[in-house]
N, C-alpha and C positions, 0 to 999 in steps of 0.2 A: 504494500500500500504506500502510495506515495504521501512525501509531509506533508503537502498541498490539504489532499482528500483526508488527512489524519486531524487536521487543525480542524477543518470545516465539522467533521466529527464531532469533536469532543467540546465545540462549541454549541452542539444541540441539545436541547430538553426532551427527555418527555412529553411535554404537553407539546411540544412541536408539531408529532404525529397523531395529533388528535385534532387534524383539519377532514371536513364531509368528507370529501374523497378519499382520504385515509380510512375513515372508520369504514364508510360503506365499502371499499376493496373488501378489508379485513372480515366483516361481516357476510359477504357475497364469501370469499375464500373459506370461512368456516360452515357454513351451510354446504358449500362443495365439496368438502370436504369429508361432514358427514352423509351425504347423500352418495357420494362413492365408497366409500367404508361398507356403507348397507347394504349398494347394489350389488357389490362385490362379494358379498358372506349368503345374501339372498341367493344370487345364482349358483355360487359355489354349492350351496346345501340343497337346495330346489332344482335347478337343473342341472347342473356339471355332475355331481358325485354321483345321481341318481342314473346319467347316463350313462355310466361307466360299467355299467351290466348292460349289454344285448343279448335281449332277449333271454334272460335270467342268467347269462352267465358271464362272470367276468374278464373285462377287456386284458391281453397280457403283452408286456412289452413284446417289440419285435425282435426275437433270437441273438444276441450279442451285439444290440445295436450299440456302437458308441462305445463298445468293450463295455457296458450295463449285464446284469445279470437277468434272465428272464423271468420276473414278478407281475404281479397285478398291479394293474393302475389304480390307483387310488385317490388322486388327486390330479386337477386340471389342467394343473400346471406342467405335468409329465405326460398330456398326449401326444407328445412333440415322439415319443416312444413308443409308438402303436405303428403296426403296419400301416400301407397304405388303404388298403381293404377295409382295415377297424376302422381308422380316421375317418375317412368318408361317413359309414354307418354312423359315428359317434356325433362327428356335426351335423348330420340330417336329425339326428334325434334331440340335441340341445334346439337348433331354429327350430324345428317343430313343439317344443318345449316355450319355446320363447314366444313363438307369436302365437299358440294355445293361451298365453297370461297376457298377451298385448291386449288380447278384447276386453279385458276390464278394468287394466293397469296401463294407464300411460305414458308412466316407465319405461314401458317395454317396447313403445313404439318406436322403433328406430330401424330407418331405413335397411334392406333384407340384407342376412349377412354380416347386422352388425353385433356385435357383442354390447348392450348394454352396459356393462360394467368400464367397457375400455370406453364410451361414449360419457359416462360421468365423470370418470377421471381424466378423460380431458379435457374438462368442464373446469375440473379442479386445477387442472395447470395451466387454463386461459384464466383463469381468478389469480392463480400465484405471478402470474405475466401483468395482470393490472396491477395487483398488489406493489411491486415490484417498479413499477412504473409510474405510480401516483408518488411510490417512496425517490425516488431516483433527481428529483430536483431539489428536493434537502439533504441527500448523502452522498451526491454525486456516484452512486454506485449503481451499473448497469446488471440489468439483465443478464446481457453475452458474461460481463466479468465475474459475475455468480455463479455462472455455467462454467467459465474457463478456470475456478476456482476449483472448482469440485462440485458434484449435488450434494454432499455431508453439508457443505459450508452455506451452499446457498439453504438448503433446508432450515439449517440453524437460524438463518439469519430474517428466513420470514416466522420462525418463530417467536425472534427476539421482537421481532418489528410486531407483531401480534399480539403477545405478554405485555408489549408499551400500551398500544393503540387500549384494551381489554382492561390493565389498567387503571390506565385515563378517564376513560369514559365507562365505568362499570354499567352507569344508566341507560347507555344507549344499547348493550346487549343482554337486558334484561327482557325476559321471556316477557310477549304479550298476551294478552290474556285472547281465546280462539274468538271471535265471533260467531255466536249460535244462531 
């Protein structure tokens, strides 16, 4: 970090980042945040883990792929180890799974083919790009620089900026009450 961007720093308050644009980022990023957390555990338990049986029996790596030993799949994230044969079957039956909950869940409405879960979390990282952007003309610190730091660093650092903004303004992320 240059001495430049380090002065400018340690010249700011707290209540600095607690201007609208600030808060409303931060507030829009934690709503994104846990709206992909959910869609994410939702799908994993509701459609991914359940797919992973055709037809009552379970999906199993493909024979030494990757030097992998041959197991059952058990999680989503390892179908990247399924023949080609099981893959196909397995993501015919997730979309089928997904647009079966799209008719009554809006959630799930998204264009064919897409995964739901990866459509909210990118939801959450165009919230962490505003975030990031509302904060970037009082810390002189960009987006790309966050990136070219590391994602540990940049993570930490819309936390810190989050922890300020939350607070600051405890009032402004106070739960409202629903309208009946």
């Amino acid at each position: 970090m240059n001495t430049q961007l380090a002065k400018n720093i340690s010249k700011l308050k707290p209540t600095d980042f607690a201007t609208p644009t600030i808060k409303n980022a931060v507030k829009t990023l934690l709503m994104a945040k846990v709206y992909a957390e959910t869609m994410r555990e939702e799908l994993d338990k509701e459609v991914y883990r359940p797919a992973l049986h055709i037809e009552g029996r379970p999906i199993y790596s493909t024979e030494g792929r990757h030097g992998r030993p041959v197991k059952p799949i058990t999680e989503h994230k390892d179908a990247w180890l399924m023949s080609d044969e099981d893959s196909k079957d397995y993501h015919a039956e997730c979309q089928h799974q997904i647009k079966k909950r799209a008719v009554n869940n809006k959630a799930y409405r998204v264009n064919d083919d897409c995964c739901p879960a990866l459509v909210a979390e990118a939801l959450k990282t165009d919230a962490e790009w505003a975030l990031l952007t509302a904060c970037e003309p009082l810390t002189g610190i960009t987006n790309r620089a966050l990136c070219c730091a590391g994602l540990d660093k940049r993570r930490r650092y819309i936390e810190i900026i989050c922890g300020l903004v939350v607070t600051q303004c405890p009032e402004y992320f106070e739960e409202t009450p629903a309208a009946e």
